[in-house]
N, C-alpha and C positions, 0 to 999 in steps of 0.2 A: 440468443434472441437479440434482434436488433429492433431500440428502439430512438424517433429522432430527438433530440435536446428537449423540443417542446413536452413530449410524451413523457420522458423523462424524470424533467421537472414537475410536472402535474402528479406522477406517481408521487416523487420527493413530497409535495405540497399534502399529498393526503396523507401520506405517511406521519408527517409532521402533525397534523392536526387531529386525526382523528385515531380512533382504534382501527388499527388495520384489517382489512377483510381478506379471506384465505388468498381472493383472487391477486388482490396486491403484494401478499409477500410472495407468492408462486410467481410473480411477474418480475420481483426486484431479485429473486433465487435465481431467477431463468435466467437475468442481462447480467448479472453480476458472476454468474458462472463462466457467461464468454471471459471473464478477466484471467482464466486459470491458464490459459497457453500462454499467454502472457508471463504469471509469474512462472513457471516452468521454462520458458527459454529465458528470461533474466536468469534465474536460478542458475541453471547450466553456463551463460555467458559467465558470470561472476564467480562461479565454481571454477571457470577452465582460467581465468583470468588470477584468482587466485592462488591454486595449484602453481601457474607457473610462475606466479610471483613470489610463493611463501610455503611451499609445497605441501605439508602435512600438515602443519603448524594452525590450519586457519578452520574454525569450524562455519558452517553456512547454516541458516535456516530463511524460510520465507514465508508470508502466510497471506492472505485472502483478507480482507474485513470482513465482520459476521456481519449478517443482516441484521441482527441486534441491533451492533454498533453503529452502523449506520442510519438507523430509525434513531438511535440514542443521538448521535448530533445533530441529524434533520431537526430534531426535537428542542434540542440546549441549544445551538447555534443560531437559530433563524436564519441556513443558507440553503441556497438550491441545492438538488442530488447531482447537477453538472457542476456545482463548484466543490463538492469535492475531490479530492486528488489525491490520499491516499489511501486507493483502495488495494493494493496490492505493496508489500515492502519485503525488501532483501534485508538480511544482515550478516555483516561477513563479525563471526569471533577471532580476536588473536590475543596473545598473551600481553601482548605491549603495547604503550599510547605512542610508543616511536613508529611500532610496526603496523600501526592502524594510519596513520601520518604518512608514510612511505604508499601504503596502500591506494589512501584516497587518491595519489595524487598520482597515480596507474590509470586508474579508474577514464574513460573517454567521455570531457565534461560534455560531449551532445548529446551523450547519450541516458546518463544520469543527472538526477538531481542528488546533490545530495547535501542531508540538514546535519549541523552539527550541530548536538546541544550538551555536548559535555560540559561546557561550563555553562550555560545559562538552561535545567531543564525545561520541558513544555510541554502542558500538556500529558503526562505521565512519560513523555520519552528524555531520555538522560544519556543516550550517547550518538 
């Protein structure tokens, strides 16, 4: 489902304020589902990037944001649904903080962002 910034935001705004109606969360389901090719080719790029950087050794998972979660900062936050930005995250597992250090810096910075919060957590994220 495509919809523009303006639309978007308007959903975010009702989300945030009011009790949501079936037709709003069926609407942020629908846009936030286009995100899953998304993480599935990340997925796969960072898998095949991994494999040949650390070959067994790395485990991957990646996940979607709930719609929950997203109504839940719309809500705590006071920001728009287009200033969000992590709705879709990779994580590569490896045994070592060397081997995670080697890895990042694999990784092609135009094409990732990527937060480190191993020493300062946020947010509930801590690596």
């Amino acid at each position: 489902m495509t919809l523009s910034r303006t639309q978007l935001d308007r959903l975010g705004q009702r989300l945030a304020t009011t009790t949501p109606t079936e037709d709003d969360l069926r609407e942020l389901t629908a846009y936030e589902a286009g995100f899953e090719s998304a993480l599935e080719q990340t997925t796969a790029e960072v898998r095949e990037l991994a494999v040949s950087q650390l070959g067994t050794d790395a485990l991957l998972s990646g996940r979607t944001k709930q719609v929950r979660s997203i109504i839940a900062k719309l809500q705590r936050e006071s920001v728009r649904r287009t200033q969000i930005q992590d709705i879709v995250g990779c994580r590569v597992i490896v045994p070592h903080t060397e081997i995670q250090n080697q890895f990042v810096t694999k990784l092609p910075a135009h094409l990732w962002r990527i937060n480190d919060f191993r020493e300062e957590p946020h947010n509930g994220y801590w690596a």
